[in-house]
C-alpha positions as CSV (number, residue, x, y, z in Angstrom):
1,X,19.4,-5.1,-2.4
2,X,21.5,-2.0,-2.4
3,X,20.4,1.5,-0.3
4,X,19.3,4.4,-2.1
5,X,19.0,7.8,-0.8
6,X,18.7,8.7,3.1
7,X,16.8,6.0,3.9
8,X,19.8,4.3,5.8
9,X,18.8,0.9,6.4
10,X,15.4,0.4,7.7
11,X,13.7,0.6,4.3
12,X,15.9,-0.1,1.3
13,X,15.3,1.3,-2.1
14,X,16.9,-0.5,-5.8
15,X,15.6,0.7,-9.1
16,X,15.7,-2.5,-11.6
17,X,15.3,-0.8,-14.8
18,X,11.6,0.8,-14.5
19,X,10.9,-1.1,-11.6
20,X,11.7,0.6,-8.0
21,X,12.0,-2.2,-5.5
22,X,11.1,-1.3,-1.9
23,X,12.9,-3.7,0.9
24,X,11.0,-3.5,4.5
25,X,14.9,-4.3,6.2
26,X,14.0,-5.2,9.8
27,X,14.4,-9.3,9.5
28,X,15.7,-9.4,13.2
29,X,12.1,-7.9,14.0
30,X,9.4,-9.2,11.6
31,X,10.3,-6.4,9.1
32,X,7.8,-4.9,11.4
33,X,6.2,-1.5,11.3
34,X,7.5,1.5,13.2
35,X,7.2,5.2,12.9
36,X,10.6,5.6,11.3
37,X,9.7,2.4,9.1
38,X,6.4,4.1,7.9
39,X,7.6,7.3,7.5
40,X,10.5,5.9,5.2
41,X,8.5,3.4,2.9
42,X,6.0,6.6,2.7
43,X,9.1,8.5,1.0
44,X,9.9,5.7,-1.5
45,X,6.4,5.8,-2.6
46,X,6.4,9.6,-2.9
47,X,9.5,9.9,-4.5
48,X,8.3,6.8,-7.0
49,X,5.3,9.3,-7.8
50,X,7.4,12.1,-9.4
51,X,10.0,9.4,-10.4
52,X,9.6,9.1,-14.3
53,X,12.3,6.6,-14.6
54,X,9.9,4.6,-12.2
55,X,7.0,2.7,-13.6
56,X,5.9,-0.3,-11.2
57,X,6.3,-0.4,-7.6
58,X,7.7,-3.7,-5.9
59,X,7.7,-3.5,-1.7
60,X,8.9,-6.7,-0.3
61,X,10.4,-7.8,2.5
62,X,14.4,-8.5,3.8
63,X,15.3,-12.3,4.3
64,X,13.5,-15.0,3.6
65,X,11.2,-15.5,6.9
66,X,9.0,-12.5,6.9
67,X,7.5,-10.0,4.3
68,X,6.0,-8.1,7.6
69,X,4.0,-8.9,10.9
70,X,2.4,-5.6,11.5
71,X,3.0,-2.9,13.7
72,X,4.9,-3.0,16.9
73,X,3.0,-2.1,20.1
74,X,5.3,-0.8,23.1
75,X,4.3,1.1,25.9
76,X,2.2,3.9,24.2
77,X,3.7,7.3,25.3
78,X,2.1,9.7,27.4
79,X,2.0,12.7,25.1
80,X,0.3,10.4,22.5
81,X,-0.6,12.8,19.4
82,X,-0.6,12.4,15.5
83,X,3.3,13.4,15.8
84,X,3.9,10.0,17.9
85,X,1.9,7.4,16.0
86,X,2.5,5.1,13.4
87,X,1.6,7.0,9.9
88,X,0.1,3.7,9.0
89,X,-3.1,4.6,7.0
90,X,-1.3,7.5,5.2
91,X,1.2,4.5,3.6
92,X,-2.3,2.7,2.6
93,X,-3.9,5.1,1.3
94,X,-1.0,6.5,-0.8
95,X,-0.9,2.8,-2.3
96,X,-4.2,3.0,-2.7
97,X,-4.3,6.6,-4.7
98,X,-0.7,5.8,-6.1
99,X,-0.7,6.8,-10.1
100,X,1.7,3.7,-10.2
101,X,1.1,0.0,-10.1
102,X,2.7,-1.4,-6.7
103,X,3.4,-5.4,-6.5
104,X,3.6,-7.2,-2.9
105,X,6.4,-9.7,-3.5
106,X,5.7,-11.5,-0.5
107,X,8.5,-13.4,0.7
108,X,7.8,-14.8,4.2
109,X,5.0,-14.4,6.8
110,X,2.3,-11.2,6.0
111,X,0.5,-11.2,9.5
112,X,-2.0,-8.4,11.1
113,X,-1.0,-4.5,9.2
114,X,1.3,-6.9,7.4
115,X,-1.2,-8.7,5.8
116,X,-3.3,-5.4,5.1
117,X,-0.6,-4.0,3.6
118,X,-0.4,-6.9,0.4
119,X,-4.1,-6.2,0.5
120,X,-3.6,-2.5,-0.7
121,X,-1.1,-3.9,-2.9
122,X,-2.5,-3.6,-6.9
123,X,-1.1,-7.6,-7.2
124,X,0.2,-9.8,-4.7
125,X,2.7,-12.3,-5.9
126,X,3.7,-14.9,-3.0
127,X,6.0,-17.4,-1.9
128,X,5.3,-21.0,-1.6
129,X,6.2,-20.7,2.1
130,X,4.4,-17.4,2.6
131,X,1.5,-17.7,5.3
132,X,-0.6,-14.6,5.9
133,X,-2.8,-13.9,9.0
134,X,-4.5,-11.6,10.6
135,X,-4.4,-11.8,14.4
136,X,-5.7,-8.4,15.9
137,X,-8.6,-9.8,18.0
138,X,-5.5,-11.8,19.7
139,X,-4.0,-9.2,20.7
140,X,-6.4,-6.7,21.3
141,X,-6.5,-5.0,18.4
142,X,-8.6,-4.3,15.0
143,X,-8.3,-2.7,11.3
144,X,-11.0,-1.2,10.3
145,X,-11.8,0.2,6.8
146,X,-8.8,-0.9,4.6
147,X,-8.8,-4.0,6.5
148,X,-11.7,-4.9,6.8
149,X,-13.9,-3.6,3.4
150,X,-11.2,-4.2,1.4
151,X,-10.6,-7.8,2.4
152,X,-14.0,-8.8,2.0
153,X,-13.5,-7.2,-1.6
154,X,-10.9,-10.2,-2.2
155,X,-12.4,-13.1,-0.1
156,X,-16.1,-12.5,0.5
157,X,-17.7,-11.1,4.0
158,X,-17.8,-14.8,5.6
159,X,-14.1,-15.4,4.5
160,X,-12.7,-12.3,6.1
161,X,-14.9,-12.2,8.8
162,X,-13.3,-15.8,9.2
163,X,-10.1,-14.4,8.8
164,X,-10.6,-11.8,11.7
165,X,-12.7,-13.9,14.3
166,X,-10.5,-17.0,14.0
167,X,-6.8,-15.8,13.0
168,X,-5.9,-18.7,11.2
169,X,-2.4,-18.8,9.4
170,X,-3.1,-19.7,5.8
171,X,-0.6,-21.2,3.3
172,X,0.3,-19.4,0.0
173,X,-1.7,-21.8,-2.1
174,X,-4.7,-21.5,0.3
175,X,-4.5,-17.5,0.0
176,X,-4.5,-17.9,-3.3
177,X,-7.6,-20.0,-3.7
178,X,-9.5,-17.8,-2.3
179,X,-8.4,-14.7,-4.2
180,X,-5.9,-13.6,-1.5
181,X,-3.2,-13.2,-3.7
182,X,-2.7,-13.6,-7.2
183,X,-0.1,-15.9,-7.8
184,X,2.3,-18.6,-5.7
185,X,5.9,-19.1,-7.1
186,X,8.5,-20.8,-5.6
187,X,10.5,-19.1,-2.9
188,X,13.4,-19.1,-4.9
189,X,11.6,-17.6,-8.0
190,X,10.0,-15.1,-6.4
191,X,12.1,-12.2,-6.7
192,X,12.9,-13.2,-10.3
193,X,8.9,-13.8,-11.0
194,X,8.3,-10.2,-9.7
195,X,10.4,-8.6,-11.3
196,X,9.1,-10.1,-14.5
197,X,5.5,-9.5,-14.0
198,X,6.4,-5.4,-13.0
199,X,8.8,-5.2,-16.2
200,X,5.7,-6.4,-18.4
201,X,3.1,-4.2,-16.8
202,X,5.8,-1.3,-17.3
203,X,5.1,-1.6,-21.0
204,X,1.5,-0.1,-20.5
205,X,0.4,2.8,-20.9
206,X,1.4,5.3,-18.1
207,X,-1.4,7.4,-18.0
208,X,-4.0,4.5,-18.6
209,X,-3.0,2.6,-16.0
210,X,-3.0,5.4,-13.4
211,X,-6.9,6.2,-14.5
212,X,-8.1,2.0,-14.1
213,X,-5.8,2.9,-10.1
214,X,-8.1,5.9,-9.5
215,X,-11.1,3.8,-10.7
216,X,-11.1,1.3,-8.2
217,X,-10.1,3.6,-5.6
218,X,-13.3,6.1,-6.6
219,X,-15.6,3.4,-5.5
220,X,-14.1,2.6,-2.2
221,X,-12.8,5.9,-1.1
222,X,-14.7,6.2,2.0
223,X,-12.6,3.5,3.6
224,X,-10.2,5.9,4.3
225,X,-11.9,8.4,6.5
226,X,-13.5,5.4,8.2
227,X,-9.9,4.1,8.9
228,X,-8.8,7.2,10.2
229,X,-11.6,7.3,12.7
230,X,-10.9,3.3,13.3
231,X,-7.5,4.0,13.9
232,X,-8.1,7.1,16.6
233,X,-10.7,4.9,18.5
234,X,-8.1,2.2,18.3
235,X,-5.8,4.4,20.4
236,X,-7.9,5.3,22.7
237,X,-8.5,1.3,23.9
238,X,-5.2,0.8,24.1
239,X,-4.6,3.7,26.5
240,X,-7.9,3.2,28.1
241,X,-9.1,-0.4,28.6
242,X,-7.8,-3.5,30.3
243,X,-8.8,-5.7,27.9
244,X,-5.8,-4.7,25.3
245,X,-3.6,-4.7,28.3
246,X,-4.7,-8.1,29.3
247,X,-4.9,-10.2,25.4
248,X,-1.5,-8.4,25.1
249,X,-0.1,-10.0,28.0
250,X,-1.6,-13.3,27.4
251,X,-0.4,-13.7,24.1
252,X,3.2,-12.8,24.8
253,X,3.0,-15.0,27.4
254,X,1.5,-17.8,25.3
255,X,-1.6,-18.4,28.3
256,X,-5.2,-17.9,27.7
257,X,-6.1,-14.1,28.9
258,X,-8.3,-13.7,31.5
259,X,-11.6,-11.9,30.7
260,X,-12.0,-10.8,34.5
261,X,-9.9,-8.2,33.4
262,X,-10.9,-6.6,30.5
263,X,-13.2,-4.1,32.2
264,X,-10.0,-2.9,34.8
């Protein structure tokens, strides 16, 4: 997919007809999440907002491997503020309030933020050899609010509490069983399919469609806030305890971490 604007080449922007297609371009890394990454795919949707050539949303990933395995976690810096993190919950929550429609095409594997992010998605459309996971208690980590309330609004409490405690990988056709994601298409289809499906939801009223978006998000819109305050408490164990240090390092190291050190 060709590059639009200044995004350069971490996020890359192509406007099928009324359909803007969003491309998460980090296949070396995951297509994984970063500041720059964030801030870019952010943009796309803002600039999709006021857009009226654009109808339907499409974010995908580059390849054929990964749609996106979450954020990246390096050594946090030491003047850690709101101008150093990743603007993750402003990207779900803009999908969330977006007037548009916006499809997950996903392509490859959706793990951890990955995976939240086809959750805030309107309609997920997947590959046969897409696998989606969530593996934050792995690593240390947790996504409160919009992943948590609003997985359990596809799959049921005991599902995604499943999904969290045990970080299973499951297949397309398992994900969309349990109403994970709406539809499985073959990998090589999938772009084609997509682009389909946004082309005949383009054909709907404009206006309608943004209301039925700011229906659903009237009822949950307390998950942002609660994210936000997730996401700040979030920081503060990584800085502060051992135990994110420690399931870090054990799963990088593919070893079993060592609870004796959680409390360091």
């Amino acid at each position: 997919m060709s590059e639009g604007g200044d995004l350069e080449d971490v996020v890359l922007r192509e406007q099928r007809g009324p359909v803007l297609w969003l491309t998460l371009n980090r296949p070396d890394a995951g297509n994984g999440m970063t500041p720059a990454l964030l801030r870019q795919l952010r943009d796309g949707l803002e600039d999709a907002r006021i857009d009226t050539g654009v109808r339907v949303v499409v974010i995908t990933g580059a390849g054929r491997k990964f749609f996106c395995v979450g954020g990246e976690h390096p050594e946090l810096p030491a003047d850690l503020s709101y101008a150093t993190v990743m603007p993750v919950v402003d990207v779900y929550q803009l999908i969330d309030q977006h007037p548009k429609p916006v499809i997950a095409a996903v392509n490859g594997y959706a793990v951890g933020g990955g995976n939240v992010l086809q959750v805030m998605c309107d309609i997920t459309v997947a590959a046969e050899s897409a696998i989606l996971r969530q593996v934050g208690p792995m690593v240390g980590s947790f996504d409160a609010g919009f992943g948590t309330w609003y997985l359990e609004d596809l799959v049921g409490r005991k599902r995604a509490k499943q999904m969290w405690f045990l970080n299973e990988k499951l297949s397309a056709q398992r994900a969309m069983e349990i109403g994970l994601v709406n539809e499985v298409v073959s990998d090589d289809d999938l772009i084609e399919h997509t682009q389909h499906l946004a082309e005949q939801i383009a054909l709907r009223g404009s206006q309608a469609l943004a209301a039925v978006k700011l229906s659903f998000a009237a009822r949950t819109g307390g998950a942002g806030g609660f994210s936000r305050i997730a996401h700040d408490l979030l920081l503060r164990h990584y800085l502060e305890t051992g135990e994110a240090a420690e399931l870090h390092e054990a799963f990088q190291g593919r070893r079993d971490p060592d609870p004796s050190r959680f409390s360091q």
